[in-house]
MIDRENDO-667211 format. One record per residue: residue number from 0; residue in one letter; x, y, z of N, C-alpha, C in turn. Coordinates in steps of 0.001 Angstrom, whole numbers, padded with zeros to 6 digits. Example, Ala and Ser with C-alpha at 12.3 -4.5 7.8 and 13.67 -1.06 7.14 Angstrom:
! MIDRENDO-667211
+-----+------+---------+---------+---------+---------+---------+---------+---------+---------+---------+
| pos | code |      nX |      nY |      nZ |     caX |     caY |     caZ |      cX |      cY |      cZ |
+-----+------+---------+---------+---------+---------+---------+---------+---------+---------+---------+
|   0 |    a |  013190 | -005690 |  007800 |  012300 | -004500 |  007800 |  013200 | -003300 |  007800 |
|   1 |    s |  012850 | -002250 |  007080 |  013670 | -001060 |  007140 |  012900 |  000030 |  007870 |
+-----+------+---------+---------+---------+---------+---------+---------+---------+---------+---------+
! end
This chain:
! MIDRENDO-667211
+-----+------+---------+---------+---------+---------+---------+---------+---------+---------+---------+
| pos | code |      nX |      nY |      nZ |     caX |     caY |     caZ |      cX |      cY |      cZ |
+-----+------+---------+---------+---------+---------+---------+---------+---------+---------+---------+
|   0 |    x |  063509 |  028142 |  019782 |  064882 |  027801 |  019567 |  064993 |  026808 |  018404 |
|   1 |    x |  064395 |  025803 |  018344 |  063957 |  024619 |  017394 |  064084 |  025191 |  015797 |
|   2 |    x |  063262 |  026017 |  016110 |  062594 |  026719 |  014349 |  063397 |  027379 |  013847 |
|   3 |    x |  064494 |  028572 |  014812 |  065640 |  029438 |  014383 |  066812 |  028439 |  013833 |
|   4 |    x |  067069 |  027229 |  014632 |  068385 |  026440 |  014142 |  067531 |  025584 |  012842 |
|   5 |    x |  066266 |  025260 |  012801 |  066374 |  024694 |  011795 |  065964 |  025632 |  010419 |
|   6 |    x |  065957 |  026796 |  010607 |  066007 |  027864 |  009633 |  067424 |  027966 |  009354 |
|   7 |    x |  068490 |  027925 |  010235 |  069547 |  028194 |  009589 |  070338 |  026439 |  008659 |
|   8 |    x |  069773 |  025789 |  009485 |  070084 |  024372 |  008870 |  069782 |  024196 |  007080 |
|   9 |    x |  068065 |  024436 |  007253 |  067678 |  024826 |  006093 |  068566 |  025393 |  004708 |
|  10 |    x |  068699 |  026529 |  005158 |  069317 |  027540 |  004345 |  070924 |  027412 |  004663 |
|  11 |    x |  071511 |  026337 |  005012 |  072966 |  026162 |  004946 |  073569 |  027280 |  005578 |
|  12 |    x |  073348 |  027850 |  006555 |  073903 |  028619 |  007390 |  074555 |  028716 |  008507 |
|  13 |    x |  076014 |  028508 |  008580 |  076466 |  028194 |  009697 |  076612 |  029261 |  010722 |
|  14 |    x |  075934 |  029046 |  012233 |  076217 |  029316 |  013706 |  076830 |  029058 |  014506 |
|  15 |    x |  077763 |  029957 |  014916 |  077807 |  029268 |  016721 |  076883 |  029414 |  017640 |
|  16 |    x |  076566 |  027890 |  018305 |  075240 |  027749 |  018643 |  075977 |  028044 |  020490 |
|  17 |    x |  075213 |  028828 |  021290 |  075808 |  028987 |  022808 |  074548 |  027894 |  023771 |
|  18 |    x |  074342 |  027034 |  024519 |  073321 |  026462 |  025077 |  073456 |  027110 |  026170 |
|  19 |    x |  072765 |  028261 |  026174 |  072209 |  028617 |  027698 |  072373 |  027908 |  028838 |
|  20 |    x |  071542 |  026542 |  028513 |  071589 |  025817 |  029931 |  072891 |  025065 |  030206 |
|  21 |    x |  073672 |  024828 |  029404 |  075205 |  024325 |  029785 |  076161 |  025933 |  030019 |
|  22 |    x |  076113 |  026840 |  029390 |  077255 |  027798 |  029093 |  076593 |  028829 |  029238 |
|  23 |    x |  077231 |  029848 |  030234 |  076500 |  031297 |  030651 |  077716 |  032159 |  029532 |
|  24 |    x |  076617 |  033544 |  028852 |  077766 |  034303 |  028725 |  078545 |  034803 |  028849 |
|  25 |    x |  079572 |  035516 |  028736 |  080218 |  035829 |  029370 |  080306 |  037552 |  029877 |
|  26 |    x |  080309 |  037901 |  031210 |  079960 |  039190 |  031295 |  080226 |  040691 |  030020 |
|  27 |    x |  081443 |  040531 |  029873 |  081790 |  041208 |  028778 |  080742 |  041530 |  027656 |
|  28 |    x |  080172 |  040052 |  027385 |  079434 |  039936 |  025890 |  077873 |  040405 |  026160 |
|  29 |    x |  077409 |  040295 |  027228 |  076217 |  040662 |  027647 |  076338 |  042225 |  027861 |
|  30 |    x |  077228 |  043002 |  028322 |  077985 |  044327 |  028324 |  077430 |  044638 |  026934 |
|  31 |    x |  078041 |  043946 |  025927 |  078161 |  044499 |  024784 |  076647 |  044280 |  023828 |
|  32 |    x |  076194 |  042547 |  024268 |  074818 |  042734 |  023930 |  073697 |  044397 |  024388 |
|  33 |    x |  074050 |  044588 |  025115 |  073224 |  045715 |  026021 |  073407 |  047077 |  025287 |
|  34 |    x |  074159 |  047363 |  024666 |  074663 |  048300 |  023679 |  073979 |  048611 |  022394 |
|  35 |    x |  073904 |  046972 |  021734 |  072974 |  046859 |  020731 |  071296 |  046713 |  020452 |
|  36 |    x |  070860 |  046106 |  022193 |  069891 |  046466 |  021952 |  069308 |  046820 |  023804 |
|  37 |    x |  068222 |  047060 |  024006 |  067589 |  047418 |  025229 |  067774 |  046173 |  026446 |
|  38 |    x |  067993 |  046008 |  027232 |  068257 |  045328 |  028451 |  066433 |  044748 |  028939 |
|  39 |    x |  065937 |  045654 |  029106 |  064880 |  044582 |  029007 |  063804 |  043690 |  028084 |
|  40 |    x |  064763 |  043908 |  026625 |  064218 |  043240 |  025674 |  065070 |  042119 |  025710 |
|  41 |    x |  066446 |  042074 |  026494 |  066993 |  040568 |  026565 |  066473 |  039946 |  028191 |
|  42 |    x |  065780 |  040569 |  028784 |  065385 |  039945 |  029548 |  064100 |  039530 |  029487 |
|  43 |    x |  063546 |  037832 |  029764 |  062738 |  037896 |  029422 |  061489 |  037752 |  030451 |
|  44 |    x |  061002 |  039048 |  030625 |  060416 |  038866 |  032060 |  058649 |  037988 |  031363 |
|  45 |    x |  058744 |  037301 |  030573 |  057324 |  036190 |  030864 |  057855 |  035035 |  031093 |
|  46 |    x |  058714 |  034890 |  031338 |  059330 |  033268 |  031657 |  059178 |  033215 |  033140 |
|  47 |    x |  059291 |  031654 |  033557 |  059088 |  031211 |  034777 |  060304 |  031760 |  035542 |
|  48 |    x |  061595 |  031518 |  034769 |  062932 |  031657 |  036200 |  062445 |  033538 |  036269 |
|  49 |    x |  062251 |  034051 |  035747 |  061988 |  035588 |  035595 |  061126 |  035836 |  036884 |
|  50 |    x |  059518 |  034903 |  037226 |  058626 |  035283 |  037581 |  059171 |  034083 |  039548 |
|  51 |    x |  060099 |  033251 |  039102 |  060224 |  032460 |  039966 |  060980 |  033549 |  041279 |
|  52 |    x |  062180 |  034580 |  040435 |  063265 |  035085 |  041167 |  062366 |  036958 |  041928 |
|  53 |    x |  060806 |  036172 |  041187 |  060409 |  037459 |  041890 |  060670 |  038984 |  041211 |
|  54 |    x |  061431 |  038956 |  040192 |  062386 |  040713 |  039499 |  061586 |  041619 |  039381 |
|  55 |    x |  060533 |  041346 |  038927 |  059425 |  042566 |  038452 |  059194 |  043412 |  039962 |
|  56 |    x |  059360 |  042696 |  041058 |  058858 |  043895 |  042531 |  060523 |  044016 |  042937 |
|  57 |    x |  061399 |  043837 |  042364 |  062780 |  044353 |  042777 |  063397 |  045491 |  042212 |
|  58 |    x |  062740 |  045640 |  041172 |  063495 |  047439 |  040272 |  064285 |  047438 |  040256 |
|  59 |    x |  064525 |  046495 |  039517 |  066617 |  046544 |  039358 |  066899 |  047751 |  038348 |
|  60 |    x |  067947 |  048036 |  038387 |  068489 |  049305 |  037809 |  069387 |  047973 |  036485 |
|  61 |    x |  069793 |  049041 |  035495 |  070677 |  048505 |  034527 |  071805 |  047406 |  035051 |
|  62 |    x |  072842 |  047837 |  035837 |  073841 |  047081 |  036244 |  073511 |  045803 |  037169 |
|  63 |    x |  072393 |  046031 |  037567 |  071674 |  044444 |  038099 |  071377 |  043686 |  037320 |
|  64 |    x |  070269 |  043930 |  036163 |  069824 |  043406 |  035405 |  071006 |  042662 |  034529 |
|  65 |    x |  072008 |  043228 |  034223 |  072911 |  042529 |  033286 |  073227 |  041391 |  034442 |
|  66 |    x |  074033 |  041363 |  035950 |  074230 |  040975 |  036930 |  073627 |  039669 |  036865 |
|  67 |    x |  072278 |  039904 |  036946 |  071288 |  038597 |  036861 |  071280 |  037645 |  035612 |
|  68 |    x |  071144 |  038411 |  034450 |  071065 |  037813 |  033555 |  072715 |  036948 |  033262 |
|  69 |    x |  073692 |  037440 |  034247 |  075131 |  036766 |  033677 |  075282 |  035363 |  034699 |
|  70 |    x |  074191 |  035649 |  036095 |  073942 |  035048 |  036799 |  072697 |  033657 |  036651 |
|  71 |    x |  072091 |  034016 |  035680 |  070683 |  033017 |  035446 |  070611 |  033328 |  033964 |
|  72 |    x |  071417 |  032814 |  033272 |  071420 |  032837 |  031836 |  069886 |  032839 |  031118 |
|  73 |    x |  069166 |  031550 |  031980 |  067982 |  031335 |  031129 |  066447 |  032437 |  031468 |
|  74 |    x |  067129 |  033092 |  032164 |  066661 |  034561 |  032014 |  066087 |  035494 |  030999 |
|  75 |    x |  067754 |  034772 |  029669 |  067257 |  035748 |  028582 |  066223 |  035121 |  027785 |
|  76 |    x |  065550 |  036512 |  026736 |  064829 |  036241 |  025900 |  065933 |  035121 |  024637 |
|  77 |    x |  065104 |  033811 |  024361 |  065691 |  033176 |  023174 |  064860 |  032849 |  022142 |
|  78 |    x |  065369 |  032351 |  021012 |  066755 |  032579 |  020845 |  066969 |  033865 |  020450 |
|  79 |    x |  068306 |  034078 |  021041 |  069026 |  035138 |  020462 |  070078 |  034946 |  019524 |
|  80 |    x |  069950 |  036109 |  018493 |  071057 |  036176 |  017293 |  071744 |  037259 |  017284 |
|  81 |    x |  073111 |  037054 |  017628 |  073786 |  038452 |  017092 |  074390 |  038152 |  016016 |
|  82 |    x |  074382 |  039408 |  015005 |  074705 |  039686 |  013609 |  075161 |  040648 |  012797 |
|  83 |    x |  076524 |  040591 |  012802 |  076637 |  042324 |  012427 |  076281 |  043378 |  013461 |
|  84 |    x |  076284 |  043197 |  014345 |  076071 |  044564 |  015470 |  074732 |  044942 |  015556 |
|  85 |    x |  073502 |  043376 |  015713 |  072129 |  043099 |  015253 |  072190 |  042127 |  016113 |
|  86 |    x |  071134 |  042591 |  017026 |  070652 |  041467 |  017593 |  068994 |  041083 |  017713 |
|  87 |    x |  068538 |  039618 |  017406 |  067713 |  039085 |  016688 |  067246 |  038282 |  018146 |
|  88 |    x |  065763 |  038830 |  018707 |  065185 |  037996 |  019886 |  063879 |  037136 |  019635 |
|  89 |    x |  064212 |  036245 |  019988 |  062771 |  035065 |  019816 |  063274 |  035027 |  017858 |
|  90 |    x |  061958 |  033936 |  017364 |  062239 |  033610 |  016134 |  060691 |  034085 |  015195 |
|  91 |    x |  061352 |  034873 |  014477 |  060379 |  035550 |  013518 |  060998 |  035608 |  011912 |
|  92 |    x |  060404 |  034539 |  011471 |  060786 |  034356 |  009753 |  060766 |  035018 |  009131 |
|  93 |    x |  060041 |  036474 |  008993 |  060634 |  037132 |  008160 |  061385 |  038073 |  008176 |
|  94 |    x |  061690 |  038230 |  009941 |  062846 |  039326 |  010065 |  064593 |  038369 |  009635 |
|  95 |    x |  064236 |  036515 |  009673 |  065174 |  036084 |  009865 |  065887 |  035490 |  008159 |
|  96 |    x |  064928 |  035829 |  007524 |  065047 |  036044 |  006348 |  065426 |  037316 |  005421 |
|  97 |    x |  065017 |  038095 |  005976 |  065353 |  040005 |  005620 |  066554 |  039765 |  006074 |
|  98 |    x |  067074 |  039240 |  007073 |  068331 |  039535 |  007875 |  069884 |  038869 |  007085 |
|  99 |    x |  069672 |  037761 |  007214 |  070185 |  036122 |  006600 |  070378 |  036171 |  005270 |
| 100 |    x |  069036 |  035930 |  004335 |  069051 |  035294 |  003205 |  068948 |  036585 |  002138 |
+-----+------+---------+---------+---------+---------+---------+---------+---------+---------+---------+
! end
């Protein structure tokens, strides 16, 4: 998360920044995240709340998975960037540079 905001800091790029741990998305937008890219690439099943809630022996179907993730925000893979109808998971400099700059 650190390295993506200070890549955009860097390069004078303004974000709206969402903090997961204060502000869940909002169902709608996770709807629409899910569109742009695969549902379990925003989920991030190597994280602790992932491995804590047990998901991997529950087989959630699509409409759970969003469910949870609108339910336990820090669920998702971060950071996330949406961009143009692009969405950008974890932080990788030169996709965030191809993308951005």
């Amino acid at each position: 998360m650190r390295k993506a905001l200070s890549f955009f800091k860097e390069n004078n790029l303004e974000v709206d920044f969402i903090d997961f741990k204060k502000e869940s998305p909002t169902l709608a937008l996770i709807q629409d995240w899910t569109k742009q890219t695969d549902i379990d690439l925003l989920l991030n099943s190597k994280g602790a709340k992932y491995r804590a809630l047990n998901l991997k022996e529950l087989n959630l179907n699509i409409e759970q998975k969003i469910q949870y993730l609108y339910e336990e925000p820090m669920l998702f893979k971060r950071p996330l960037v949406s961009f143009n109808g692009k969405i950008l998971l974890g932080f990788n400099e030169g996709d965030y540079k191809k993308t951005f700059l």
